[in-house]
N, C-alpha and C positions, 0 to 999 in steps of 0.2 A: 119842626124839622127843617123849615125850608129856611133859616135863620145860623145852623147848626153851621161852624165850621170846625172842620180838624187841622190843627197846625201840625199837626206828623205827618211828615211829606214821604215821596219816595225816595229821595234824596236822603233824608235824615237815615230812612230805615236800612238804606244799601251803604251809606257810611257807615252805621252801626255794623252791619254785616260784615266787612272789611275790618274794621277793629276785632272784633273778635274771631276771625281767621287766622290775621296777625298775631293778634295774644295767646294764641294756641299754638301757633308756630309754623301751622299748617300753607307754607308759602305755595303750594301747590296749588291749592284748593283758593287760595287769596289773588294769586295771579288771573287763574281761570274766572273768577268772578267778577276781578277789576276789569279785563276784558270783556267780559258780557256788559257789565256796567257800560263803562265807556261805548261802547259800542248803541246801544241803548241812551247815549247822552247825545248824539249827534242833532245836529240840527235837524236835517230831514225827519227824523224817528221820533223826536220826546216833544213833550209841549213844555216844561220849562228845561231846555238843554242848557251843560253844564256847561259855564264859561273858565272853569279853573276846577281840577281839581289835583292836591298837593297830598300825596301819599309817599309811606316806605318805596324804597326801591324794589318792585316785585322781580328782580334776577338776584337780588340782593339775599345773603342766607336769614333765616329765621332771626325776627329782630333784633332785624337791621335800621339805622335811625338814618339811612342814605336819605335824602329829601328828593323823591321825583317831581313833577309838576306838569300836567299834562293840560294842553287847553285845545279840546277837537273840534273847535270850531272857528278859532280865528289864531292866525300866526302872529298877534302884535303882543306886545307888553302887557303883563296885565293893568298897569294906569290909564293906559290907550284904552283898552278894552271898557274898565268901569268909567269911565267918562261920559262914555254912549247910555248911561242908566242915570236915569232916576234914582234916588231912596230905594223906591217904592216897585221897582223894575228887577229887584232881583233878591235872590238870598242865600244865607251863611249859613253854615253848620261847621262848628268846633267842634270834634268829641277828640280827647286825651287819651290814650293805653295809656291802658291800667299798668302795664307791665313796666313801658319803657318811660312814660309821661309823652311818647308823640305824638304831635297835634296833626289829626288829618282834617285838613278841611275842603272844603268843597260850595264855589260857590256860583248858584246858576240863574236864570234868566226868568221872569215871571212877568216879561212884557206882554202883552196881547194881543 
């Protein structure tokens, strides 16, 4: 066991979360949870905090393919941003709706 790793993160699983709010149309319940998300991504609060994450526009009506982009923890570019990492300092997650094909990704910080 003490060898065991899981690569399903909490990232992956709150992305998945957000896709399928979205795919259901439910923008109410998508916004309320991108906000807890995010809020839960900041530096002070997570151990790996998100340095980007790229979603629908949550004021936007039910899929909507508005491209938001939020980064709560540093106001620079995100190239500025991944410069500061390593490879190995951080990670991706693409998941697609089903419905529309958009790409939310989300990608954050696993320096130590």
């Amino acid at each position: 066991m003490d060898t065991w790793d899981n690569p399903y993160t909490l990232h992956e699983h709150a992305v998945e979360m957000l896709v399928q709010l979205y795919d259901n149309g439910a923008m109410k319940a998508y916004k309320s949870s991108l906000d807890i998300y995010l809020n839960n991504g900041d530096q002070s609060n997570s151990i790996e905090p998100i340095i980007l994450l790229s979603v629908p526009n949550p004021k936007g009506a039910a899929l909507n393919i508005n491209r938001t982009d939020y980064r709560p923890n540093l106001a620079v570019n995100q190239t500025e941003i991944l410069l500061n990492y390593r490879s190995g300092d951080y990670g991706a997650i693409s998941i697609n709706s089903s419905i529309t094909g958009f790409e939310f990704v989300c990608i954050y910080s696993q320096k130590k």
